[in-house]
Jmol script that loads the backbone (N, CA, C; Angstrom):
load data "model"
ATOM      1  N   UNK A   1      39.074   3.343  10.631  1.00  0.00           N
ATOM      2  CA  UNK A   1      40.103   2.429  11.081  1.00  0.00           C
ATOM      3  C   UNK A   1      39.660   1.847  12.417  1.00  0.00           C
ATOM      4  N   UNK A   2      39.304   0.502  12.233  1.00  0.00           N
ATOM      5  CA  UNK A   2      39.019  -0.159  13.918  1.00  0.00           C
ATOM      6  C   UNK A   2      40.421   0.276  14.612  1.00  0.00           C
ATOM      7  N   UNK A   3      41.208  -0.206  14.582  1.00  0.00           N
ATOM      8  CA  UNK A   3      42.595   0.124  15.598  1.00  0.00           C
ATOM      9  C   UNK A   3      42.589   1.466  15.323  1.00  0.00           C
ATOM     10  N   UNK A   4      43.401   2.349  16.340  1.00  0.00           N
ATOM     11  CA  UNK A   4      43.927   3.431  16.146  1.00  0.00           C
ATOM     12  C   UNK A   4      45.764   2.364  15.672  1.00  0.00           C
ATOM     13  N   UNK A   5      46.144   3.974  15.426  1.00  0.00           N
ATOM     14  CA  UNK A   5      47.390   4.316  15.173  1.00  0.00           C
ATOM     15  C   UNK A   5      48.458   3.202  16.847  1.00  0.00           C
ATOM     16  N   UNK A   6      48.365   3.798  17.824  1.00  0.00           N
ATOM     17  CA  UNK A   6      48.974   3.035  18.623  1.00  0.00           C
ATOM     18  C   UNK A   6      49.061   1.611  19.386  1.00  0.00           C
ATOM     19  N   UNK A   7      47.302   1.185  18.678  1.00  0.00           N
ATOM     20  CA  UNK A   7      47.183  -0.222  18.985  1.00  0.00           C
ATOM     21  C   UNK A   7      47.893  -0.757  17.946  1.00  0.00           C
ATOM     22  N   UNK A   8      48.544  -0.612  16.490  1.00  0.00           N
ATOM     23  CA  UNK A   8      48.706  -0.911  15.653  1.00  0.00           C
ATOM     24  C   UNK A   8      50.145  -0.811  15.602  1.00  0.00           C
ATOM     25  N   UNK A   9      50.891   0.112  16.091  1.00  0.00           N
ATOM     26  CA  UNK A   9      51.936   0.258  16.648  1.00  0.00           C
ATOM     27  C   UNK A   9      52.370  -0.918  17.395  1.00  0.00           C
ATOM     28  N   UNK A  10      51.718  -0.877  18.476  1.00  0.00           N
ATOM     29  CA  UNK A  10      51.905  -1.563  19.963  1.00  0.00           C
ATOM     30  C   UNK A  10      51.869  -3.347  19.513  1.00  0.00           C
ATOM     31  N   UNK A  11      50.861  -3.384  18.298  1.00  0.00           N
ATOM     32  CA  UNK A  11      50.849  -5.076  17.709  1.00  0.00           C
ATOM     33  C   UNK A  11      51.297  -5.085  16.801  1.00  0.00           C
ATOM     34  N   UNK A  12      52.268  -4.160  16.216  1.00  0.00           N
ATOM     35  CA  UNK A  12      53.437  -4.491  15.422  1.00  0.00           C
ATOM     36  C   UNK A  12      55.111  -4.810  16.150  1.00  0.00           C
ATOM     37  N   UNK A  13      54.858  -4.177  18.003  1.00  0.00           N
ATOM     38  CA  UNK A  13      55.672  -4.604  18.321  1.00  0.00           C
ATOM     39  C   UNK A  13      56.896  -2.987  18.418  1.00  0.00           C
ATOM     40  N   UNK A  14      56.511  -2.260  18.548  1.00  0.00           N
ATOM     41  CA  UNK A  14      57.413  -1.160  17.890  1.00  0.00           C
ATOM     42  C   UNK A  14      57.038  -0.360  19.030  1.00  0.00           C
ATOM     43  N   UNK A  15      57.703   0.128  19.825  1.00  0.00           N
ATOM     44  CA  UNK A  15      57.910   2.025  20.521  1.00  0.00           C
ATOM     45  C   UNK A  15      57.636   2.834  19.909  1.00  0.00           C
ATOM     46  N   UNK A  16      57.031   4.263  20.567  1.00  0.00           N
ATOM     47  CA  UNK A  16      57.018   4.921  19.671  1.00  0.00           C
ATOM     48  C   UNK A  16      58.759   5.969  19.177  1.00  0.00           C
ATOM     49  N   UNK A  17      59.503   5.489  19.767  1.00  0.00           N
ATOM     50  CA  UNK A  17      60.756   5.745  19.654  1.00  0.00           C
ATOM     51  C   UNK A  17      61.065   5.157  18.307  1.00  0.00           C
ATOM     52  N   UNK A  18      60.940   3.999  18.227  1.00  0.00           N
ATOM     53  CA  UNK A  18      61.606   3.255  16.757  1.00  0.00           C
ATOM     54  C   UNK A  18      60.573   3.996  15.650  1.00  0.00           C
ATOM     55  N   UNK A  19      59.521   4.513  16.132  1.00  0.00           N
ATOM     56  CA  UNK A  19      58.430   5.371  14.866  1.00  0.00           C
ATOM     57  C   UNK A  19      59.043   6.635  14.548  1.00  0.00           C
ATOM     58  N   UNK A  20      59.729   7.031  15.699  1.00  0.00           N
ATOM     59  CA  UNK A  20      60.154   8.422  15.829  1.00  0.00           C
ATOM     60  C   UNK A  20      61.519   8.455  14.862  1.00  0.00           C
ATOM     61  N   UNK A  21      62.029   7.229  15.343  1.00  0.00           N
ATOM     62  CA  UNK A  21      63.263   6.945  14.831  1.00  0.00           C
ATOM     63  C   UNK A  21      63.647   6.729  13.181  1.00  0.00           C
ATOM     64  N   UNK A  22      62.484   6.070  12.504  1.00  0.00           N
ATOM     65  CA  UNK A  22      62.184   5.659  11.353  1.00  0.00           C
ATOM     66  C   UNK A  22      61.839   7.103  10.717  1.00  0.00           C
ATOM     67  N   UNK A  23      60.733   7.844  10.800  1.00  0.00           N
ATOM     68  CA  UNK A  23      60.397   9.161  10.402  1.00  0.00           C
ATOM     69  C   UNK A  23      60.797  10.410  10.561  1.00  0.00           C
ATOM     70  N   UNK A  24      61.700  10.310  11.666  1.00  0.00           N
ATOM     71  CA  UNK A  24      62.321  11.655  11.805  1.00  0.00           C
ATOM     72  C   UNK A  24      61.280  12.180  12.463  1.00  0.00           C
ATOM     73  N   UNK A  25      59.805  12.259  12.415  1.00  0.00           N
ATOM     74  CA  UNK A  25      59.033  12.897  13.372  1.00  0.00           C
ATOM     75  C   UNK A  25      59.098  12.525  15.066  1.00  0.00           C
ATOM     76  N   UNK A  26      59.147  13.915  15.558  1.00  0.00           N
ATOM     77  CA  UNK A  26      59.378  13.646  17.161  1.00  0.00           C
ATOM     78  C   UNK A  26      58.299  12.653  18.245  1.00  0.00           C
ATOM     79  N   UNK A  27      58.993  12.453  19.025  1.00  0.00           N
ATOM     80  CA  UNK A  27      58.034  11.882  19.685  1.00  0.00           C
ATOM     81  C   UNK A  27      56.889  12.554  20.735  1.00  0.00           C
ATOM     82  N   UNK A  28      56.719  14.050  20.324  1.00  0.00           N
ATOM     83  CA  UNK A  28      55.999  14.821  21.060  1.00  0.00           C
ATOM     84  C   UNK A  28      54.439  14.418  20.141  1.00  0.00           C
ATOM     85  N   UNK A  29      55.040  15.168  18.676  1.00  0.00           N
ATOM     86  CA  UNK A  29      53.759  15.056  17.514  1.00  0.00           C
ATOM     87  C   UNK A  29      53.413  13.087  17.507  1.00  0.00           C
ATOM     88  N   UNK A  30      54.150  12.751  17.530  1.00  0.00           N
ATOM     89  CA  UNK A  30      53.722  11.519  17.650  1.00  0.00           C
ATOM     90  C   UNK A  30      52.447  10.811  18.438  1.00  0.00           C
ATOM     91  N   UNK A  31      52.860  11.129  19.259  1.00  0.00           N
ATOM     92  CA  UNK A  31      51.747  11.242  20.830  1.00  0.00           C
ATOM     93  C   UNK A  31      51.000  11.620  20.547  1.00  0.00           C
ATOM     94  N   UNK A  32      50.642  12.962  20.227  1.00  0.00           N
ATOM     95  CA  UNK A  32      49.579  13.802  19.561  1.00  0.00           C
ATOM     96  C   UNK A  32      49.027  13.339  18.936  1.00  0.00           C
ATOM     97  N   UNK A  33      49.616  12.472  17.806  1.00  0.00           N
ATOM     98  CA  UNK A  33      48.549  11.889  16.846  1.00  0.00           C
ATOM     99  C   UNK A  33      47.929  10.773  17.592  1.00  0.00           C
ATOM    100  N   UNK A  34      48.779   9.672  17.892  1.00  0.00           N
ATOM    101  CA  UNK A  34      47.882   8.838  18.679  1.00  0.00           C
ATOM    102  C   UNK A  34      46.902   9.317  19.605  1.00  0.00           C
ATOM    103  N   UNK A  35      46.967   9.953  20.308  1.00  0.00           N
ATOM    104  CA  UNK A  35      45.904  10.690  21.226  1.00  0.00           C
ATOM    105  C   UNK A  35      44.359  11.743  20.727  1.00  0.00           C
ATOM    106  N   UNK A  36      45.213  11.779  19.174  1.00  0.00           N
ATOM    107  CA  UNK A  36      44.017  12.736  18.865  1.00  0.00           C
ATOM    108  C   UNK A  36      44.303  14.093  19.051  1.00  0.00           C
ATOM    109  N   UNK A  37      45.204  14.561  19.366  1.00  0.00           N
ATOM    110  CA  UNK A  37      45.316  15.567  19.808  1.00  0.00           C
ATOM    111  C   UNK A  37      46.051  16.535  18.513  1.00  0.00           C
ATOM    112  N   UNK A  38      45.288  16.845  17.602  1.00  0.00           N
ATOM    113  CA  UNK A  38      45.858  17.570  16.651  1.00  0.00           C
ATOM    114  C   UNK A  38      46.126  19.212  16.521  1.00  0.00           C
ATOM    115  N   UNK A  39      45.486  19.443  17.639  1.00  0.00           N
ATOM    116  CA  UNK A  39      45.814  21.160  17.819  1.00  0.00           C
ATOM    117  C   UNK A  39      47.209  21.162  18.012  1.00  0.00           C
ATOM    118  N   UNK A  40      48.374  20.010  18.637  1.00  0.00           N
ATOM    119  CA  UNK A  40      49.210  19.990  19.048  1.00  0.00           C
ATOM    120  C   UNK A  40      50.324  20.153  17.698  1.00  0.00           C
ATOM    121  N   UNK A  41      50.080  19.891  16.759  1.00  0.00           N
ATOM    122  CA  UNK A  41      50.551  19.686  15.501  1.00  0.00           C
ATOM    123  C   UNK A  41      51.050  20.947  15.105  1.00  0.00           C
ATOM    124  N   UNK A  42      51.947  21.679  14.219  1.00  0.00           N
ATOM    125  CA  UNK A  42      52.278  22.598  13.816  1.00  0.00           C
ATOM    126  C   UNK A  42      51.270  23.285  12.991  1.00  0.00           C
ATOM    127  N   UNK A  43      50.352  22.377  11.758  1.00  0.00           N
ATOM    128  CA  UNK A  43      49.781  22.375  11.153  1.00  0.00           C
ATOM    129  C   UNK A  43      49.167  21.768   9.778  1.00  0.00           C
ATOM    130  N   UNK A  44      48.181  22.056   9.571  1.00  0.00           N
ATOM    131  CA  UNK A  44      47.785  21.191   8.425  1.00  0.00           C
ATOM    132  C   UNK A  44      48.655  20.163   7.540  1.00  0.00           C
ATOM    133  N   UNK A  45      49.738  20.971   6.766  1.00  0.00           N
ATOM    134  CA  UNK A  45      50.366  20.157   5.994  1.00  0.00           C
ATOM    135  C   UNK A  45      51.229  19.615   6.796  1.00  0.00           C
ATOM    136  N   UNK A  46      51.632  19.723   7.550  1.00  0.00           N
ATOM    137  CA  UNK A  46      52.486  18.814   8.547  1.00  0.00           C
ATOM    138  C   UNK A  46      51.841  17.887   9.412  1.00  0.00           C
ATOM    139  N   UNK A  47      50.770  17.888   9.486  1.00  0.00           N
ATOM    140  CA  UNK A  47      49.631  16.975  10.339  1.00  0.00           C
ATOM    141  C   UNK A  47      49.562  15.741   9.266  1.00  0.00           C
ATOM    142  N   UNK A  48      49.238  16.320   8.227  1.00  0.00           N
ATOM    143  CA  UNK A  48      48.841  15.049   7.002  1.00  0.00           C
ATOM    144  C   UNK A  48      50.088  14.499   6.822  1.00  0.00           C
ATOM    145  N   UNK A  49      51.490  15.362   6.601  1.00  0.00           N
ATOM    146  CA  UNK A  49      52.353  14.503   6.265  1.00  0.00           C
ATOM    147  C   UNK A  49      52.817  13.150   7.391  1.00  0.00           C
ATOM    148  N   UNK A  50      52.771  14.259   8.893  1.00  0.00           N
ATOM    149  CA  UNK A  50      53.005  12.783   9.263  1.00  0.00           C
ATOM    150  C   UNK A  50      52.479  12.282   9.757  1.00  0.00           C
ATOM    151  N   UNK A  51      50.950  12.302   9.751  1.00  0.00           N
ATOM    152  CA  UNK A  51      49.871  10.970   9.597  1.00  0.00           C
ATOM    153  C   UNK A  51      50.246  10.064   8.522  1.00  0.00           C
ATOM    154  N   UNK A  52      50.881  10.539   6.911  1.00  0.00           N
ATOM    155  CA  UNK A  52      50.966   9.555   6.291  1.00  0.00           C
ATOM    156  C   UNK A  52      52.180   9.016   6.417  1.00  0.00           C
ATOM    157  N   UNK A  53      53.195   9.331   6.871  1.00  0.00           N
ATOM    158  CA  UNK A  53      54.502   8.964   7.054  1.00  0.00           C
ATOM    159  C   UNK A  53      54.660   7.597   8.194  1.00  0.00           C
ATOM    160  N   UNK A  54      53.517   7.851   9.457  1.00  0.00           N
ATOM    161  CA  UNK A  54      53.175   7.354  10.429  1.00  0.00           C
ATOM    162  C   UNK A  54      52.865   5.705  10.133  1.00  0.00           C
ATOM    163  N   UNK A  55      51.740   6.217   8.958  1.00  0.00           N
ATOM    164  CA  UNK A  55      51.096   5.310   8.444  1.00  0.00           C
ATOM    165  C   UNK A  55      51.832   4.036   7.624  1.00  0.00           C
ATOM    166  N   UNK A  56      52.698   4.659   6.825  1.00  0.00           N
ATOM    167  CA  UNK A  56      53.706   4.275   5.792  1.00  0.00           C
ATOM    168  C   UNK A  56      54.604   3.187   7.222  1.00  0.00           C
ATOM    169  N   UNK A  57      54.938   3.636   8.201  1.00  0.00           N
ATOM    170  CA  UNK A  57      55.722   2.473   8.888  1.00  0.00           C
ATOM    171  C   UNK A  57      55.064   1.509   8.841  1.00  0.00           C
ATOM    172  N   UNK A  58      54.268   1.710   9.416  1.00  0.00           N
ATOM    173  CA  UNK A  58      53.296   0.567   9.964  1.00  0.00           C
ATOM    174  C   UNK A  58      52.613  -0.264   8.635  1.00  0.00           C
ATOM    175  N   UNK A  59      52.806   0.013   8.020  1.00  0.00           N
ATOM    176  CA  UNK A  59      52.408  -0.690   6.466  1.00  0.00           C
ATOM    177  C   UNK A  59      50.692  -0.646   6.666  1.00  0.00           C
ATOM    178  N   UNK A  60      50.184   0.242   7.058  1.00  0.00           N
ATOM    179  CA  UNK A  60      48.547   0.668   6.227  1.00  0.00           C
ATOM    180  C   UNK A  60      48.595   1.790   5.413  1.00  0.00           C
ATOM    181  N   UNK A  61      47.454   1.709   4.954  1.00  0.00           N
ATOM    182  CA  UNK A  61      46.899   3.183   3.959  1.00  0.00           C
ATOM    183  C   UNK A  61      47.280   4.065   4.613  1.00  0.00           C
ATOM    184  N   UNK A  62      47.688   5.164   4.077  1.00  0.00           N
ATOM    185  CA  UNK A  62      47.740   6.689   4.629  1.00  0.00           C
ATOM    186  C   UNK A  62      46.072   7.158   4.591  1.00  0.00           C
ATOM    187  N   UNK A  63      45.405   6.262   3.612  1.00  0.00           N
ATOM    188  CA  UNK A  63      43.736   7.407   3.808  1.00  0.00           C
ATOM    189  C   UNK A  63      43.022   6.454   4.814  1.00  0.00           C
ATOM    190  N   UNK A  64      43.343   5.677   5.120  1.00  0.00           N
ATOM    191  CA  UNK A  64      42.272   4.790   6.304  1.00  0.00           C
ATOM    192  C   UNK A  64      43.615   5.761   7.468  1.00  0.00           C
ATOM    193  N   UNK A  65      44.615   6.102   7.875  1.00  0.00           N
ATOM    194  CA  UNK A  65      44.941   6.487   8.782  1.00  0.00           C
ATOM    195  C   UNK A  65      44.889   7.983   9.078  1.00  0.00           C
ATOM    196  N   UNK A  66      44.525   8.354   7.836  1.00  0.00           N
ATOM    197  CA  UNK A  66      44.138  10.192   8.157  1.00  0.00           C
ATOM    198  C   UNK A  66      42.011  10.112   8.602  1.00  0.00           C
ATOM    199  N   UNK A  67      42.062   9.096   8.554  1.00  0.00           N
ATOM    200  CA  UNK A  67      40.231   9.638   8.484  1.00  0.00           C
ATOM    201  C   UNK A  67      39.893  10.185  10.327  1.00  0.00           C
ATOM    202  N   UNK A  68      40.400   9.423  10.969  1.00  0.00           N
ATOM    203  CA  UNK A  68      40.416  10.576  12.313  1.00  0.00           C
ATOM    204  C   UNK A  68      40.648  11.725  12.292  1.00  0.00           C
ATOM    205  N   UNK A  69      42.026  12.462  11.513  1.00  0.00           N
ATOM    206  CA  UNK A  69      42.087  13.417  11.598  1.00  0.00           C
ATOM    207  C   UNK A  69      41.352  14.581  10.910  1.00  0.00           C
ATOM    208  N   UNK A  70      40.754  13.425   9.299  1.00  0.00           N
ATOM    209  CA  UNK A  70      39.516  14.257   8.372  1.00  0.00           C
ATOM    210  C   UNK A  70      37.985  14.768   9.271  1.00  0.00           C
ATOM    211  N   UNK A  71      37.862  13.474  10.238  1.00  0.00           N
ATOM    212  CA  UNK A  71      36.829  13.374  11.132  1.00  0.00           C
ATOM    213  C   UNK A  71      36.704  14.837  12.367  1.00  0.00           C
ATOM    214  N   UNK A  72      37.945  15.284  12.420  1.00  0.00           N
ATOM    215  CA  UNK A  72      38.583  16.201  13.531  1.00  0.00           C
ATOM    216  C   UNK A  72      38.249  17.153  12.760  1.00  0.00           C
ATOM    217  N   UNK A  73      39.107  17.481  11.565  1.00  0.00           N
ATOM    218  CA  UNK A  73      38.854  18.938  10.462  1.00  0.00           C
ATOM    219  C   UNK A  73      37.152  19.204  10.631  1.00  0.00           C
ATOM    220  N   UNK A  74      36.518  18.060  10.096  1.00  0.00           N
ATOM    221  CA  UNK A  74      35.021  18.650  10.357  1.00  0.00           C
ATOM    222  C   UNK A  74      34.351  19.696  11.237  1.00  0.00           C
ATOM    223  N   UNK A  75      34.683  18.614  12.170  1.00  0.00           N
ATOM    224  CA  UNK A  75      34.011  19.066  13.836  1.00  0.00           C
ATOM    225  C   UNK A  75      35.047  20.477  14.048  1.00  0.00           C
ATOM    226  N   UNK A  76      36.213  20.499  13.512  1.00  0.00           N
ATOM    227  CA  UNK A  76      36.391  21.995  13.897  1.00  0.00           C
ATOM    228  C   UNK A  76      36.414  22.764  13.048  1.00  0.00           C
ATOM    229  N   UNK A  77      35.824  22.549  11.855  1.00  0.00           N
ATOM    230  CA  UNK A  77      35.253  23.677  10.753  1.00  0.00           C
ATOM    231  C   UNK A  77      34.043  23.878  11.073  1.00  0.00           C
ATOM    232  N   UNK A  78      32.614  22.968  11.605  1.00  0.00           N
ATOM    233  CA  UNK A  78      31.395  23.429  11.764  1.00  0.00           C
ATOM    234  C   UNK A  78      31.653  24.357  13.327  1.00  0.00           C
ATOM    235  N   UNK A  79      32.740  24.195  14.324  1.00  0.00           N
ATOM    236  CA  UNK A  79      32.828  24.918  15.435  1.00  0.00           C
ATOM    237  C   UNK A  79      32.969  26.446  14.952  1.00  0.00           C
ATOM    238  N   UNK A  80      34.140  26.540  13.817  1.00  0.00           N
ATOM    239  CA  UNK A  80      34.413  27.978  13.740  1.00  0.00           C
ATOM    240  C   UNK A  80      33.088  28.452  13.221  1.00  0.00           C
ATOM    241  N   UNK A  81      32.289  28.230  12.281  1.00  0.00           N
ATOM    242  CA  UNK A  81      31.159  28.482  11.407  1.00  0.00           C
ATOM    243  C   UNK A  81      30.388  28.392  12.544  1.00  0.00           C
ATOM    244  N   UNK A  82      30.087  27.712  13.769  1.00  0.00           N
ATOM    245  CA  UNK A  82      29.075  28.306  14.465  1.00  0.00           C
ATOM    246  C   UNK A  82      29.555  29.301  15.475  1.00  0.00           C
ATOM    247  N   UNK A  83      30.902  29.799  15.687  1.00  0.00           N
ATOM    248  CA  UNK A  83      31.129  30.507  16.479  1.00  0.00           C
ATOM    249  C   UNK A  83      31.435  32.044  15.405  1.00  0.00           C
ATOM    250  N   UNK A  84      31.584  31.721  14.326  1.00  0.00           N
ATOM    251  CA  UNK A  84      31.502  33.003  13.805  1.00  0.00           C
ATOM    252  C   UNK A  84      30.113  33.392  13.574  1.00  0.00           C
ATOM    253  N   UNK A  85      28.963  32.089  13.070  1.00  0.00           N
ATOM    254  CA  UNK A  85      27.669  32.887  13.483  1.00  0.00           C
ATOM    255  C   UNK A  85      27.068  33.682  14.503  1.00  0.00           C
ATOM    256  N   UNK A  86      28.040  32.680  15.541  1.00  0.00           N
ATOM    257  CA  UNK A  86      27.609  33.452  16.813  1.00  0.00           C
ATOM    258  C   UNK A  86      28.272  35.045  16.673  1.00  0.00           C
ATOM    259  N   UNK A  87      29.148  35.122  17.163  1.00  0.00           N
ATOM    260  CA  UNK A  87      29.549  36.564  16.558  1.00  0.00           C
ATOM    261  C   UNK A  87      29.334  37.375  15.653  1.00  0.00           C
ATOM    262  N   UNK A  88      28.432  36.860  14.817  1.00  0.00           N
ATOM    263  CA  UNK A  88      27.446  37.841  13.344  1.00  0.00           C
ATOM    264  C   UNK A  88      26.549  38.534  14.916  1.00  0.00           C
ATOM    265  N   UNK A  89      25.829  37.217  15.382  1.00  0.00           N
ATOM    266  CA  UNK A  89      24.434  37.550  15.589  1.00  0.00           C
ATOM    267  C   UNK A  89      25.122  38.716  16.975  1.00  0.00           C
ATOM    268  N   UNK A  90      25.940  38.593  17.468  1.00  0.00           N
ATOM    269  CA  UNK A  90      25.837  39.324  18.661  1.00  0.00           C
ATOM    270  C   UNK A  90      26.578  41.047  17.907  1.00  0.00           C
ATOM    271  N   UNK A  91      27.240  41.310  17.212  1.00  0.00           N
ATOM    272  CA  UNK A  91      27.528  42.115  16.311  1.00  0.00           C
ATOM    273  C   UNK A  91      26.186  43.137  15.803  1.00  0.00           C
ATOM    274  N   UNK A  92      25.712  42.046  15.351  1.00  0.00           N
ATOM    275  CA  UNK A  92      24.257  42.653  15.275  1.00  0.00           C
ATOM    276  C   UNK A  92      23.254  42.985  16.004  1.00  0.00           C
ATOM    277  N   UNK A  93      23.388  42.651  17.376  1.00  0.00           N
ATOM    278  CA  UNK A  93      22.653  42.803  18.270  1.00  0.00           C
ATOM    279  C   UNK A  93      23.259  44.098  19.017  1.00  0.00           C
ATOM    280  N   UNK A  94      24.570  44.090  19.095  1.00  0.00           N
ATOM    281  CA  UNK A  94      24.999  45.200  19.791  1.00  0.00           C
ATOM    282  C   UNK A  94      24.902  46.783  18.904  1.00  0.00           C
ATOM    283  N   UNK A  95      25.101  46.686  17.455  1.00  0.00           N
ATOM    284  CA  UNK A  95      24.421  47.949  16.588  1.00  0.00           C
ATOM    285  C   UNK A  95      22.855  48.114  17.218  1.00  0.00           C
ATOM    286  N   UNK A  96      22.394  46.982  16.890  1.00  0.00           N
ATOM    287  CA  UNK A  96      20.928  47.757  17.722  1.00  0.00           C
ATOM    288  C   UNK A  96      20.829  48.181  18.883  1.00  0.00           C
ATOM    289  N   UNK A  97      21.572  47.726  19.783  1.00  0.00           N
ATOM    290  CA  UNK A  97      21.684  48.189  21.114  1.00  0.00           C
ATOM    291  C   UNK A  97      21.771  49.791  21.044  1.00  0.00           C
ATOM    292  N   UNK A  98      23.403  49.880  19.969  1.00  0.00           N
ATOM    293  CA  UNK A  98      23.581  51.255  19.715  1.00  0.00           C
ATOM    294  C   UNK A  98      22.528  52.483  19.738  1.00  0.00           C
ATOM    295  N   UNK A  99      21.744  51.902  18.435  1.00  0.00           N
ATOM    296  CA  UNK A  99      21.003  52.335  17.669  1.00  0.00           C
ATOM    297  C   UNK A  99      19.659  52.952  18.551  1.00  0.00           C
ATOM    298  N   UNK A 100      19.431  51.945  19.663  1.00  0.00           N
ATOM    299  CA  UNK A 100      18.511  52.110  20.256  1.00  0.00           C
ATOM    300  C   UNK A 100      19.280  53.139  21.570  1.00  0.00           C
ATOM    301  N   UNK A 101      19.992  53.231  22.522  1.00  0.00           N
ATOM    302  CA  UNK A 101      20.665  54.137  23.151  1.00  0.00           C
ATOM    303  C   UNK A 101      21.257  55.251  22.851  1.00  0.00           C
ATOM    304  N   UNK A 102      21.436  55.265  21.675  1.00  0.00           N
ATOM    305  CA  UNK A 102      22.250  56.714  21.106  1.00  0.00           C
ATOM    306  C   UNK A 102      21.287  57.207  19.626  1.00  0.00           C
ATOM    307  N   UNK A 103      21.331  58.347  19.806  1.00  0.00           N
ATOM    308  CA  UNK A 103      20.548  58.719  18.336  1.00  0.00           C
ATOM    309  C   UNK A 103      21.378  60.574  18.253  1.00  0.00           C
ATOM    310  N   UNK A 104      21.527  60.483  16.839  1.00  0.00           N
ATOM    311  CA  UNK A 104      22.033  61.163  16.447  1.00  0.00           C
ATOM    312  C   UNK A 104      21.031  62.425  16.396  1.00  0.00           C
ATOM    313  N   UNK A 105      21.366  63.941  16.787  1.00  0.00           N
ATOM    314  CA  UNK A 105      20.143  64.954  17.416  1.00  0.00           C
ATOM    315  C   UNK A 105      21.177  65.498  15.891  1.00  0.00           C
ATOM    316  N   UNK A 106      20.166  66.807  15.761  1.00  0.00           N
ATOM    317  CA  UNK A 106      20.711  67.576  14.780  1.00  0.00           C
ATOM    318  C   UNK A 106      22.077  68.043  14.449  1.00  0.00           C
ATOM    319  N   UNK A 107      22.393  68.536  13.530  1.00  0.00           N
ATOM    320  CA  UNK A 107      23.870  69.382  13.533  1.00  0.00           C
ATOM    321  C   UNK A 107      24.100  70.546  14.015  1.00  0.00           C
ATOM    322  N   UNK A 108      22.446  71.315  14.372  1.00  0.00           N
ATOM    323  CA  UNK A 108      22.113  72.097  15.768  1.00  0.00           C
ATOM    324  C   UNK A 108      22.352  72.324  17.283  1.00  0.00           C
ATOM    325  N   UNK A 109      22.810  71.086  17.332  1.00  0.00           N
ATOM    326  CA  UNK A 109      22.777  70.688  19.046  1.00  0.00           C
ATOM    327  C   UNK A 109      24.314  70.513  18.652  1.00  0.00           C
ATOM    328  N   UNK A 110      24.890  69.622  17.783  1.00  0.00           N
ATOM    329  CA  UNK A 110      25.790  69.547  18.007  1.00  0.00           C
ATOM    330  C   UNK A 110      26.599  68.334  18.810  1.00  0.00           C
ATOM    331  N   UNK A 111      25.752  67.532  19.176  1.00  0.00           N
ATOM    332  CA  UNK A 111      26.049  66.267  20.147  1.00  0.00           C
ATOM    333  C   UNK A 111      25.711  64.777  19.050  1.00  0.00           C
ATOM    334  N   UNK A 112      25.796  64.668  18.061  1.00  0.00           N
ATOM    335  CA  UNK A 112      25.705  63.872  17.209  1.00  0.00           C
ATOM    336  C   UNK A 112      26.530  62.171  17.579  1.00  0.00           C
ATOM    337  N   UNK A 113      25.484  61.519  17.891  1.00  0.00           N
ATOM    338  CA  UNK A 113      26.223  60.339  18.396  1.00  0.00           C
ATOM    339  C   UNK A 113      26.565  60.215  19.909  1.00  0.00           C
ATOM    340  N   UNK A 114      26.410  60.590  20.439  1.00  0.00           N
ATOM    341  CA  UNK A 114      26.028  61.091  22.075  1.00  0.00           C
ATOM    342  C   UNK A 114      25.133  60.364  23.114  1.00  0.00           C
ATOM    343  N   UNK A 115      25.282  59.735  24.056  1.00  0.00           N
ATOM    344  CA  UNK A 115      23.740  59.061  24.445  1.00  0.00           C
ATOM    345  C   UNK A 115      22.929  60.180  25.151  1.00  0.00           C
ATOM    346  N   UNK A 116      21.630  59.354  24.951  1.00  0.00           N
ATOM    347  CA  UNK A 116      20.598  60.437  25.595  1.00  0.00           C
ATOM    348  C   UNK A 116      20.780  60.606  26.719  1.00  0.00           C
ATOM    349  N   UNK A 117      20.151  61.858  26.802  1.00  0.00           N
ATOM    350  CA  UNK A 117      19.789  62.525  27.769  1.00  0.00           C
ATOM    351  C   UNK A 117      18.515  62.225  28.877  1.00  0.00           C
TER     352      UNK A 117
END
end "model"
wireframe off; spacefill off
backbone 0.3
color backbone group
C-alpha cells in the first residue's frame, strides 16, 4: 500500500474519532495500527479484524491494508526463531560447561555430581 492507513484517512477527510466511531474500535488500537505499532493490539485475531474493519471504512481492500501488518508477523516470527536458536545454542553450551566442571566420581566417594576438587 503506497499510503498508509492514516494518510488515507486524513484524504478521505475523516478523524480518527469518526473511524473509531464507525467501528466501534477504540481510538487507542487505532493509533496503533496507523503507527505500526501492533504489539499494542490485544492480538492476532483482533489485529486482523480491525485492520479489516479499518479498511472496510475507508473503502480499500482489507488484503492491500493488512500487508504491513503480514510484513510485521514475518520480522517477528524470524526474531523468535532466531532468539530461540539463540537459546538452543547457549543451553548447549552451558551442559558442556557442566559437563566439563563437574564429573560424576564413583558411587564410592559418594559425591556424584559435585564440582571438583
Amino acid at each position: 500500500m503506497e499510503k498508509g492507513l492514516r494518510e488515507l484517512r486524513i484524504s478521505a477527510g475523516m478523524e480518527i474519532d469518526d473511524i473509531s466511531g464507525k467501528t466501534g474500535i477504540t481510538r487507542r488500537y487505532l493509533t496503533a495500527i496507523e503507527n505500526g505499532d501492533f504489539e499494542a493490539l490485544p492480538g492476532d485475531i483482533y489485529a486482523r479484524g480491525y485492520i479489516r474493519e479499518y479498511a472496510k471504512c475507508l473503502s480499500i481492500p482489507s488484503a492491500e491494508a493488512l500487508q504491513e501488518y503480514e510484513a510485521y508477523l514475518q520480522r517477528k516470527g524470524r526474531d523468535e526463531k532466531k532468539a530461540a536458536a539463540e537459546e538452543v545454542r547457549k543451553s548447549s553450551f552451558l551442559l558442556k560447561l557442566e559437563r566439563f566442571f563437574y564429573h560424576k566420581q564413583g558411587p564410592q566417594a559418594g559425591h556424584q555430581g559435585q564440582p571438583c576438587q
